[in-house]
C-alpha atoms as one frame of an Amber mdcrd trajectory, in Angstrom:
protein
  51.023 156.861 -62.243  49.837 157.877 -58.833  47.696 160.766 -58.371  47.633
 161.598 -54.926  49.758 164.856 -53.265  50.907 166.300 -50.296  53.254 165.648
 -47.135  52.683 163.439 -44.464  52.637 165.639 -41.491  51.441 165.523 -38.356
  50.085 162.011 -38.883  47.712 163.005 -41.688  48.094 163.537 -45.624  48.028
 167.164 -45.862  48.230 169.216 -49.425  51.053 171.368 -49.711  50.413 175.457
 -48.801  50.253 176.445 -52.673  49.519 173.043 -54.561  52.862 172.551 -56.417
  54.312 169.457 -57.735  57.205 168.522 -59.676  57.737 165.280 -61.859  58.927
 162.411 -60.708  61.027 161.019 -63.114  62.168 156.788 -63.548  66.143 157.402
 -63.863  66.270 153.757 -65.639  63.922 154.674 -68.434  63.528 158.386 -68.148
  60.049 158.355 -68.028  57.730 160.484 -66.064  56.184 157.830 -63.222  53.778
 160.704 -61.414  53.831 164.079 -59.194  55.065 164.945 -56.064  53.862 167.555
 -53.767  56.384 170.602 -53.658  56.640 171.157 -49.737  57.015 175.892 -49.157
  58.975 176.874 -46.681  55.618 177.062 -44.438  54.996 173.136 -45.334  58.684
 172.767 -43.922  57.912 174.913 -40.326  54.620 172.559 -40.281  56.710 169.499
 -40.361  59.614 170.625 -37.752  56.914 171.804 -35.370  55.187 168.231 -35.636
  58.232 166.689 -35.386  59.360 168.655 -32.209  56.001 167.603 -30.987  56.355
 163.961 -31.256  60.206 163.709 -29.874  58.863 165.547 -27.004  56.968 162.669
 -26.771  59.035 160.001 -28.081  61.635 160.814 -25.320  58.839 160.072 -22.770
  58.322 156.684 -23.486  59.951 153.995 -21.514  62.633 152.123 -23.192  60.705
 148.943 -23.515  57.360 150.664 -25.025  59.665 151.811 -27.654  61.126 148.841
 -28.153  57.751 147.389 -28.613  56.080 150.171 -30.776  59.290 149.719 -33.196
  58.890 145.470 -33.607
């Protein structure tokens, strides 16, 4: 079982606005493997906005640095 929570967002683990999980659940054997961190609505506009960030950069980078930062 793994105990850590949260989204990554932004580059960092961050926990979620109101520290909600759910269970994550083995469909093969039914059985309860661990938590997940339930992402609000405001967890959701933190990860859009950090997204929107990093295309804005992404779509900066030459062809070939992308290229290399994906291999």
């Amino acid at each position: 079982m793994y105990s850590k929570f949260g989204q990554f967002i932004d580059g960092k683990w961050q926990p979620a606005q109101n520290n909600d999980t759910y269970e994550v659940i083995n469909p093969a054997t039914e059985e309860i493997i661990g938590n997940a961190s339930k992402a609000s609505s405001v967890d959701v506009e933190k990860a859009l906005k950090s997204a929107e960030k990093g295309l804005k950069i992404w779509r900066d980078t030459a062809p070939w640095q992308r290229s290399y930062i994906i291999r």
